[in-house]
N, C-alpha and C positions, 0 to 999 in steps of 0.2 A: 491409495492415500494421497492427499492433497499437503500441500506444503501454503498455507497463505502468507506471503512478506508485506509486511508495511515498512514503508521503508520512511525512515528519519535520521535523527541525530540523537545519540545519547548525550545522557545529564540534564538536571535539571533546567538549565538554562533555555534550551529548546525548548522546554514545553510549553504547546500551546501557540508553539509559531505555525506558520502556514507550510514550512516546509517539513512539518509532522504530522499531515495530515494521516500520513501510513499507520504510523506506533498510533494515530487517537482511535483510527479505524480496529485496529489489533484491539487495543485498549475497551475498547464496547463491544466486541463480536464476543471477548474473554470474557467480559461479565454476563452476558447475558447467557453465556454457557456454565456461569458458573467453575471458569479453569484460570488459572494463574501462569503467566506466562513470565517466569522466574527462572527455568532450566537453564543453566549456559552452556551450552554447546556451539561450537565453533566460532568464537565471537561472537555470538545473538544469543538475546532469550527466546525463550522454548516452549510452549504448555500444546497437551494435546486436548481436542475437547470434539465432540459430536455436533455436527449441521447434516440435517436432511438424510440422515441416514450413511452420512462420510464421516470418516475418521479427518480429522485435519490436524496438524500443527501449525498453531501462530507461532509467528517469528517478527522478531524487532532485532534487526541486525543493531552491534552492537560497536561496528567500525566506521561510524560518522556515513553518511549519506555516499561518497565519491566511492568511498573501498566497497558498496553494500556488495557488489559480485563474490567476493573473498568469504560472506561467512555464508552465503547462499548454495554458491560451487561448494564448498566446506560440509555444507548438511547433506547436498545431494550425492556427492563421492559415499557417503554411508548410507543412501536407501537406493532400494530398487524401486520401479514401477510410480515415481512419483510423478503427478502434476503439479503444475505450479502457478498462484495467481499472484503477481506483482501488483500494491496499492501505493500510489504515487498523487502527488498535486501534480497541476499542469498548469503553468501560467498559458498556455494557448485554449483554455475551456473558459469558459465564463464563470466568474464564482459560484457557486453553489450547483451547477451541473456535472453530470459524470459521464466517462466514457466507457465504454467495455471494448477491448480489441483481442483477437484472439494471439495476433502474433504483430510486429512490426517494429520502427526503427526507434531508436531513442527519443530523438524530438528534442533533441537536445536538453536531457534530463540528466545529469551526471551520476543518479543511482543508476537509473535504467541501463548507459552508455559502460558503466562497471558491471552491471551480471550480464550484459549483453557481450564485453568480451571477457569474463570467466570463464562465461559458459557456453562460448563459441557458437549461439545461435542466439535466434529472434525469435525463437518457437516458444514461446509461453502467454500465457493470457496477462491482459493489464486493466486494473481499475484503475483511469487520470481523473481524479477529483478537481477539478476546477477552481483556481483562486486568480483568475486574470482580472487586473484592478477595470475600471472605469476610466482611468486614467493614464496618460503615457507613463514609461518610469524611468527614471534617470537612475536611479541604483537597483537595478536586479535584485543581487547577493541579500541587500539592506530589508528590501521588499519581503522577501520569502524566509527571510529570518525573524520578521516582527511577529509579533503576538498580533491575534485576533481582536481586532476593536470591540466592545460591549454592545455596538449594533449587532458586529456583524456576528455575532455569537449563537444567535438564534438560525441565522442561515446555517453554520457550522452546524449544530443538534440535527435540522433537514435534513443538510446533504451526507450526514454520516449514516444517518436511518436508511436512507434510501441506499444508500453504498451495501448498507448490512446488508439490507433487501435484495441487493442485486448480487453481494455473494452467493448466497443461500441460494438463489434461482440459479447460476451455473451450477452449484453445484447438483441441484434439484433435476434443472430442465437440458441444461449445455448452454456454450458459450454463445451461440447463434439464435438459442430464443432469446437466454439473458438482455445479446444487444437488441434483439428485437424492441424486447419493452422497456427498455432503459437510455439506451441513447437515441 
């Protein structure tokens, strides 16, 4: 069984900033499977739903982006035998590109730096969707909190298809073609 996390911010206030790009990712992987990710368990919602022949659970932690390790550690204390893919934004990717890593450090991502010490390792896969501006930025926090301009909306549709696309290939082919054809 796979575990997919997008990791965000709950309430509607988030949504549709950059720093949700995780819950938008969960958000269309669920429709397109036709499952509802409503469950609450452990802090996060929950739905289980079928890719490529894996069972997965989406997960949108439901303890603001900093605590995301709390409802992750939380889910994996009650399964066995779980993988697990973290989908994050990354202000060091260019907008609209993604990465696929099988393991490695935060990046100075403060979900990542939370389930990375939950969970006392760096051994999990990660999707960094890319929203690094064009521009220097003088407020970070202000940055990754805004909403999606109506240009850049259509990039957003792109880069989330392709993000689907490259769940679906780990899960399909492994995390080593995945990067192959994706980053």
């Amino acid at each position: 069984m796979w575990l997919i996390v997008g990791l965000g911010n709950p309430t509607e206030k988030y949504a549709g900033t950059r720093h949700n790009l995780g819950f938008m990712l969960i958000d269309k992987l669920a429709k397109e499977a036709n499952a509802a990710v409503k469950r609450e368990e452990c802090r996060a919602l929950v739905g289980r739903a079928e890719f490529e022949n894996e069972i997965v659970e989406l997960v949108k932690p439901q303890t603001y982006m900093n605590l995301s390790g709390e409802a992750v550690s939380g889910l994996l204390q009650k399964r066995k035998d779980v993988k697990i893919i973290v989908i994050t934004d990354d202000l060091a990717i260019p907008f609209g590109k993604i990465r696929i890593r099988p393991k490695g450090s935060d990046g100075g991502h403060n979900g990542l730096k939370s389930i990375i010490a939950c969970l006392r390792t760096q051994e999990f896969i990660r999707l960094r969707i890319g929203i690094q501006p064009e521009h220097p930025l003088n407020d970070t926090k202000k940055f990754v909190l805004e909403k999606f301009s109506k240009p850049d909306l259509e990039t957003v549709e792109k880069v989330l298809e392709t993000s689907a696309d490259a769940i679906r290939s780990i899960l399909r082919d492994g995390v080593e073609k995945a990067m192959a054809k994706f980053n």
